[in-house]
C-alpha positions in Angstrom: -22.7 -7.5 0.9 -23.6 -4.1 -0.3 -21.8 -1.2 -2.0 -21.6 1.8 0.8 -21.7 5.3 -0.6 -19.6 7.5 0.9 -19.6 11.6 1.3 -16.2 13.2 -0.2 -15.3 14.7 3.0 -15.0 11.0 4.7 -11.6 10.6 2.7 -10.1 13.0 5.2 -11.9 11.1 7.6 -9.9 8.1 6.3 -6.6 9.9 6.7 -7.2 11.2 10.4 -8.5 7.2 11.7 -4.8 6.0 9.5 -2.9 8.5 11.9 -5.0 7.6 15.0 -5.1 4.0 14.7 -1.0 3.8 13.8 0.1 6.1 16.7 -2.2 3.1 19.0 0.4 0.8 17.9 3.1 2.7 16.2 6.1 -0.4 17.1 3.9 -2.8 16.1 2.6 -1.5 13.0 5.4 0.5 11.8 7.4 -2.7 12.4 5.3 -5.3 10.1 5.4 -3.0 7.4 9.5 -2.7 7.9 9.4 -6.6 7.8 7.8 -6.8 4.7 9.9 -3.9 3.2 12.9 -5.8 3.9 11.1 -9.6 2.6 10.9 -7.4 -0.7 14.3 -6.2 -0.3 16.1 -10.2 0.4 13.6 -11.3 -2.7 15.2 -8.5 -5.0 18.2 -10.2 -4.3 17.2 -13.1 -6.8 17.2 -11.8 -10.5 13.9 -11.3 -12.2 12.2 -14.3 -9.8 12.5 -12.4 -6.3 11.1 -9.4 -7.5 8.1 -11.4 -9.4 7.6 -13.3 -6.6 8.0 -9.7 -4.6 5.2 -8.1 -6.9 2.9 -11.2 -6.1 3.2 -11.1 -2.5 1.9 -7.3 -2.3 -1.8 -8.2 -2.2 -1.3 -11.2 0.9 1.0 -8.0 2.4 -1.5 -5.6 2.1 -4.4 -8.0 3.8 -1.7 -8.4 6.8 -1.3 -4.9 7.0 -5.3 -4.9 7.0 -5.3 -7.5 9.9 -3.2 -6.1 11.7 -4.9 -2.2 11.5 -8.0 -4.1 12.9 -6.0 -5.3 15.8 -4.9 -2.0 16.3 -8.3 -0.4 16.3 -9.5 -3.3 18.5 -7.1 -2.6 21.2 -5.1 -5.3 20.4 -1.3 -5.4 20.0 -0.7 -6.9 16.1 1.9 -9.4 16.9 4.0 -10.4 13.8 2.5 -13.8 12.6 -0.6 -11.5 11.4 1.3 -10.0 8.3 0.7 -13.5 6.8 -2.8 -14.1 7.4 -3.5 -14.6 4.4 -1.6 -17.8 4.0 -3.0 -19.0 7.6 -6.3 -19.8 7.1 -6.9 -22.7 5.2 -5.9 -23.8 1.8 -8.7 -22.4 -0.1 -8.0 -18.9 0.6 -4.0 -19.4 0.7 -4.9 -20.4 -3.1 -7.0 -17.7 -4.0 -4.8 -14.9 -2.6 -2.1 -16.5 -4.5 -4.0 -16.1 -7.8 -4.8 -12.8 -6.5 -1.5 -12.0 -6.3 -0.4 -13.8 -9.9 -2.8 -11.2 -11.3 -1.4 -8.3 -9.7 2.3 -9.6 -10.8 0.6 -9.6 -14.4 -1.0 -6.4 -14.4 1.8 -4.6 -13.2 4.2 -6.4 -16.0 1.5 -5.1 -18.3 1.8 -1.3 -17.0 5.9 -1.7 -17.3 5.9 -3.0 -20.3 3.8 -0.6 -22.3 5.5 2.4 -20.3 8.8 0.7 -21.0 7.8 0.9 -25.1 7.9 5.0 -24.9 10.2 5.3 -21.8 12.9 4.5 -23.9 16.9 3.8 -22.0 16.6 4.5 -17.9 18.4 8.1 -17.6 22.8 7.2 -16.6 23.3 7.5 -12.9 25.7 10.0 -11.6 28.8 9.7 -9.8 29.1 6.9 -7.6 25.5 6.0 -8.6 23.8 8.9 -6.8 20.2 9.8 -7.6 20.3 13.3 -8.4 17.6 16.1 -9.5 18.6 15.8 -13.2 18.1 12.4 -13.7 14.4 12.8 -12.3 13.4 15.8 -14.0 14.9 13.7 -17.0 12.9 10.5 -15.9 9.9 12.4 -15.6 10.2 14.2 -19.3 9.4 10.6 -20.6 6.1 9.9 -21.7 6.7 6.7 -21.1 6.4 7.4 -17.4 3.5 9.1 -17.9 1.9 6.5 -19.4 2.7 3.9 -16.7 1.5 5.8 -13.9 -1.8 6.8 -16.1 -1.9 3.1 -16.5 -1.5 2.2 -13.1 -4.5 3.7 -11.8 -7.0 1.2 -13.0 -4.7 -1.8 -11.2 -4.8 0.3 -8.3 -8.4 0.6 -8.3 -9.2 -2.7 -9.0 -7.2 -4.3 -6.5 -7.7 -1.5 -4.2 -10.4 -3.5 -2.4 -9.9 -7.3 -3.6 -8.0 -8.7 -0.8 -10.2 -7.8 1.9 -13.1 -9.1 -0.7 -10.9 -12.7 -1.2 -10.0 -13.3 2.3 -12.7 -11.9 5.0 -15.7 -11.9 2.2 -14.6 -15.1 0.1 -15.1 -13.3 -3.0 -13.3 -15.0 -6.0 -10.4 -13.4 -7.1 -11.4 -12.4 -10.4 -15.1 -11.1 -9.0 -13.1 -9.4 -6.2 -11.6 -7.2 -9.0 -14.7 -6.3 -10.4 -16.4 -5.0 -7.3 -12.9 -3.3 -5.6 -13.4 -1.0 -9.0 -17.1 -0.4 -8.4 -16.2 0.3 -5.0 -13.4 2.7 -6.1 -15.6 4.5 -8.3 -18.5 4.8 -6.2 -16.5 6.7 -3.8 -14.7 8.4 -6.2 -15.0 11.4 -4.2 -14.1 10.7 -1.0 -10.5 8.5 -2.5 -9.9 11.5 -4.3 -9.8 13.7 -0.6 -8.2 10.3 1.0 -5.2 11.1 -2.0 -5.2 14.8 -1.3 -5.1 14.3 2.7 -2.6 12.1 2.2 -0.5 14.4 0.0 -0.9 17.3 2.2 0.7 15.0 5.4 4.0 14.0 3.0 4.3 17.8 1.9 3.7 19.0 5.7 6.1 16.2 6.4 8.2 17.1 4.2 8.6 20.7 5.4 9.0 19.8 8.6 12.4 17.9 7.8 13.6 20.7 5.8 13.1 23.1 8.7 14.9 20.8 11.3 17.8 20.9 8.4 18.3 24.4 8.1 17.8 24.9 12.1 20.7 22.5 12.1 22.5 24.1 9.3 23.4 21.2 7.3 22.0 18.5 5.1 23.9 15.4 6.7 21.7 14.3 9.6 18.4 15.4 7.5 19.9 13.0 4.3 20.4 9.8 6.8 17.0 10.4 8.8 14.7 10.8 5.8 14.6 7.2 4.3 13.1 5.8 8.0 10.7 9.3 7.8 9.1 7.9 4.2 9.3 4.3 5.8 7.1 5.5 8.5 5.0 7.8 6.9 4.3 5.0 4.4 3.7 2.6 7.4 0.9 5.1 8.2 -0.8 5.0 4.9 -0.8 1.5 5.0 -2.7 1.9 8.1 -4.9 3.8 6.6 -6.3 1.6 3.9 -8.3 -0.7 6.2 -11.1 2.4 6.5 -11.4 2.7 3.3 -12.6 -0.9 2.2 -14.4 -1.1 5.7 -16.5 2.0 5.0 -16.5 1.0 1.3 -19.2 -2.1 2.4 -22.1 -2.9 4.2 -21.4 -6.1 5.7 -21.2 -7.5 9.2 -18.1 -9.3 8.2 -16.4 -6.2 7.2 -16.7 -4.7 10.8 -15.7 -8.3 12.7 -13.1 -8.0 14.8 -10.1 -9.7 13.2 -9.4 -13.6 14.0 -6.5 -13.3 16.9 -3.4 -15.8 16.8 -4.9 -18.7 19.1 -7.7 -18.3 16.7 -6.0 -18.6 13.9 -6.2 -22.4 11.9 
């Protein structure tokens, strides 16, 4: 397995392939991410377990959403057993994603924690509980914040890569997070263009809703349609991801097609 170096302008590449390859499949794909949107949601349920065990599942989630991208680019229709690959192919990589996964739980708990030390008390919700712009600008005056999301970019980075590395490349789980930040740093660059292209399709997006709102003169329909819009658009990034660790190697594993259902032990 080699480290691929990559030209900044391929992050854009990146984007354009996420699009292309979701709108192949966009039931299918859009559809496995809402599944595991609403596993998180049913585990939040539970008090302090369900969202740890929520947190821990996010690497296995993000390897289906992998699996499932290749499907899509194969030609193939991602049917749903796919979003748990990772726990479908032998015990040996069912444990190691789960330690994978113990170590993301971990980091993150880190990154809250510390942020939580200068964040200080949550801002007081609004009537009836509403979010409103207040309480974020107020949120977002907290260091604390600041600090966790500053924090956050090393996990990201370092996980970035390591399920792919655990399950198709049988990396261990600790190695894997060594060489997803290598990775991320030798294509510094070209991540840096897949954040902006990204940013640029969620503002574009974004403008987009707000002029189908004022054509309709209201706020109403805009306010019920926009959480599906940033499900879907999110659903897309997700897409995205997989050609970013597959032009992040030079590996013949890396460009396999995935392992289909009937192949599946």
């Amino acid at each position: 397995m080699k480290l691929r170096y990559n030209p900044a302008s391929t992050g854009l590449a990146w984007v354009k392939l996420g699009v292309r390859t979701f709108f192949r499949q966009p039931l299918a794909l859009a559809g496995l991410f809402f599944m595991f949107m609403a596993t998180l949601s049913v585990l939040s349920i539970i008090p302090l377990l369900g969202t740890a065990i929520g947190v821990a599942l996010v690497p296995a989630a993000t390897l289906g959403l992998m699996a499932a991208t290749r499907e899509a680019e194969a030609g193939r229709f991602p049917m749903p057993s796919v979003l748990i690959s990772a726990f479908r192919h032998g015990a040996e990589r069912r444990r190691d994603m789960l330690m994978l996964g113990a170590l993301y739980a971990g980091a993150l708990l880190v990154v809250l924690a510390l942020g939580a030390l200068l964040a200080g008390a949550p801002p007081t919700a609004g009537e009836g509980g509403e979010l409103t712009p207040e309480m974020v600008r107020e949120a977002f005056d907290r260091p604390g914040v600041w600090l966790a999301m500053l924090l956050y970019v090393p996990v990201l980075m370092v996980f970035w890569h390591a399920p792919a590395l655990v399950f198709w490349h049988r990396v261990a789980p600790v190695k894997s997070l060594f060489f997803s930040l290598l990775a991320c740093w030798a294509n510094k660059g070209a991540l840096l263009f897949f954040t902006l292209g990204w940013v640029g399709v969620f503002m574009v997006a974004g403008l987009f809703l707000g002029l189908i709102a004022s054509l309709l003169g209201g706020t109403e329909g805009i306010s019920v349609a926009l959480y599906p819009a940033v499900l879907l658009m999110a659903a897309m990034f997700h897409t995205s991801i997989w050609f970013t660790v597959r032009d992040s190697f030079d590996t013949e594993d890396a460009t396999a097609p995935a392992p289909s259902d009937n192949q599946a032990g």
